[in-house]
C-alpha angles and dihedrals in degrees: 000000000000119000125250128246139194124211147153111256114215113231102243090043115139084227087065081077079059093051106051083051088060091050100056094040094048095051099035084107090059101048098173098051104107087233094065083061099047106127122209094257074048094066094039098064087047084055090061107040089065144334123312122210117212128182119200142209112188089345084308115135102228099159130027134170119186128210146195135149115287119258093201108044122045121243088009130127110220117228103216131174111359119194128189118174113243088236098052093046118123091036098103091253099130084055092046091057088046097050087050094055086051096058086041089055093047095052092051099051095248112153101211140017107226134182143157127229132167117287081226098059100094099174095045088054093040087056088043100053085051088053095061091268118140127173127259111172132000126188135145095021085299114115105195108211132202140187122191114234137221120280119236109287118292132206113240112220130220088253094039116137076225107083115084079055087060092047088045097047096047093050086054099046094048089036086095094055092064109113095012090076137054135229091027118267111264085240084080092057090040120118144172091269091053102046081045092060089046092051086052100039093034138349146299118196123185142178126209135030103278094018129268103177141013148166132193123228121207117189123200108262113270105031117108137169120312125247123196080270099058083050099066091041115282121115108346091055092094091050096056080069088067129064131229101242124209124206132164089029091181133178120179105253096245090051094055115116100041103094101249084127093066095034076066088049092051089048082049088055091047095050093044100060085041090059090048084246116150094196146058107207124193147157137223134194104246095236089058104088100155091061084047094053087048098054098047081049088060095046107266113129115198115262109192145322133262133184132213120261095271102027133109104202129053108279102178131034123218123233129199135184121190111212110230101233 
């Protein structure tokens, strides 16, 4: 069976022709849902009031979730028709494009995901309310559901409650690795006393409460945050020569898809300005093809090649991004 996958569909795209198809199929057994009506010019224009998720089968459209800002709660994004395709029900799918406006939500500094969906409809509240949703008004036989999202991205401190969150989360983001790389990934030796000495030598940055996603930055010694002098030269011109590196970029595996990763990669960019270094620095496991795919997406080019004390061939590629000034 063909693999799914999840994309943004641009407004004057020939699949959006697909996708209404979907719609309407997917809601003829509910003929009095506004959905099961939506026309083509209809979608359209949902297209171009905010973003529409899509996931695909062979190029099939076989989910979709479409989004805009809400027009009845302040700093929210509004859920509006959501598709799934009767043969594709009971994948995860509806989650998946949930999980993706979130993200989505989050990246965009919304405060809330909202949405609206029939009092009668029993099973859609019920995966909803799986999802984090939780009423907040109903009238008219319309429930109107909403789920908090993630602050901007926070830095974790030595002492932080947190951080048996951040060790938890990073044992189950690099759990599916085990077994695909060799030798095993340094997130299986990690501890508290470890993430405790990062938070105090570099830098640990997370998003959510509790955390659902992370990275650690860790600066060359001696470089520290620019003032208007180190602008213009002083003191942070040494520094420029060195390179922020990254290192347990983690995002909790039913958040995945939703951009938080690169909402860390843009906080490593910012601290790293703010530190007068020119460069972002990383390293991925060479099976690992698909983080190596993500990370080319977001501008780094590999940079070299290293082995494992004990191996013969290269087990980790290097990654670099220079920062445009």
């Amino acid at each position: 069976m063909s693999r799914y996958r999840l994309r943004r569909l641009a407004p004057d795209e020939a699949a959006l022709e697909a996708v209404s198809k979907l719609v309407r199929d997917a809601f003829a057994d509910l003929p009095g849902a506004p959905s099961a009506r939506l026309s083509l010019a209809a979608i359209r224009r949902m297209a171009e009031a905010g973003p529409v998720l899509v996931v695909e089968q062979a190029g099939a459209p076989v989910a979709c979730l479409f989004l805009r800002p809400s027009r009845d709660v302040a700093g929210a994004l509004y859920m509006g028709t959501l598709a799934v395709a009767r043969a594709a029900r009971g994948g995860g799918l509806a989650r998946r494009l949930i999980e993706a406006a979130a993200g989505i939500g989050e990246a965009g500094g919304y405060r809330a995901l909202t949405l609206d969906t029939g009092a009668r409809q029993a099973g859609l509240r019920r995966l909803f309310a799986s999802a984090g949703f939780s009423a907040t008004a109903e009238g008219a036989g319309i429930v109107q559901m909403q789920r908090p999202l993630a602050a901007a991205p926070w830095r974790v401190g030595a002492d932080s409650d947190a951080l048996p969150a951040i060790l938890a989360l990073i044992r189950r983001a690099f759990a599916p690795m085990r077994g695909r790389i060799d030798p095993p990934s340094s997130a299986e030796r990690l501890d508290l006393a470890a993430i405790r000495a990062q938070a105090r030598a570099g830098e640990i940055w997370a998003i959510g409460t509790p955390p659902v996603a992370c990275i650690f930055l860790t600066p060359p010694q001696g470089a520290r945050e620019s003032t208007g002098k180190d602008a213009e030269g002083g003191a942070g011109r040494d520094a420029q020569e060195g390179a922020l590196y990254l290192s347990k970029l983690a995002v909790d595996p039913a958040r995945r898809g939703g951009g938080l990763a690169r909402r860390l990669l843009a906080q490593a960019e910012a601290r790293a300005r703010a530190l007068g270094l020119a460069r972002l620095t990383l390293k991925a496991r060479i099976e690992l093809s698909e983080n190596h795919a993500f990370f080319r997406q977001a501008g780094f080019v590999e940079a070299g090649r290293e082995c494992h004390p004990g191996f013969d061939s290269p087990t980790t590629l290097l990654f670099a991004r220079e920062l445009r000034r």
